[in-house]
C-alpha angles and dihedrals in degrees: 000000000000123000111226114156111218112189119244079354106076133240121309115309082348109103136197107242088031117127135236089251090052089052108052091040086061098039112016143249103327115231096244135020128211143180111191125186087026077160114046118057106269101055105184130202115227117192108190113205092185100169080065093040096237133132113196115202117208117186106224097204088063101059099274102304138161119252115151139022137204132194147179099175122142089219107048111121137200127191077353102295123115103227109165095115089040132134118243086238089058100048089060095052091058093042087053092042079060103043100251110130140163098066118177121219122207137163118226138228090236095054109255127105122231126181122198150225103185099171079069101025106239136131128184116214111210127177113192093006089296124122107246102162142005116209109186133158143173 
């Protein structure tokens, strides 16, 4: 499967809207399976395919579908360039070179650093100024 990331449409063949059923049909069984906030009113479904590197969000109170993705995969790719091991200079670059402005920057509790297009929700996670893992959704 290639990794393609494609903004507010999913990864590859993976789309946003798709179900749980229609995912693992594509891509297979994940690793792990997860359901966080069971008891608070928007329970979501997480599959972890963690040999590709790649977290898949399903909001349960929309029938199981996918909304957001996370991954941490070397070879994602977005407007063809691989980024994970960038630098957060050189990701908005690329975001410029595509249009895509008005980023936010915010360091974590956690530590990392993520900076953030929300007209196209994404966020980039960096530690020491270096791209770890990219969540985006619809």
């Amino acid at each position: 499967m290639k990794l393609e990331i494609q903004l507010k449409k999913g990864i590859g063949e993976l789309l946003f809207g798709s179900t749980i059923e229609e995912i693992i049909k594509e891509i297979g069984s994940p690793e792990e399976t997860e359901v966080i906030g069971e008891d608070i009113e928007y329970p979501t479904t997480i599959l972890h395919y963690h040999k590709i590197g790649l977290s898949l969000f399903f909001d349960n109170n929309d029938h199981s579908i996918l909304t957001c993705i996370d991954i941490d995969s070397e070879d994602v790719e977005i407007f063809g360039k691989k980024l994970i091991g960038s630098s957060p200079r050189e990701v908005e670059l690329l975001m410029i070179e595509n249009k895509i402005y008005n980023e936010t920057k915010e360091e974590e509790d956690w530590g990392e650093m993520r900076i953030s297009f929300e007209e196209y929700s994404i966020d980039f996670y960096f530690i020491d100024e270096k791209l770890v893992s990219i969540t985006f959704g619809k």
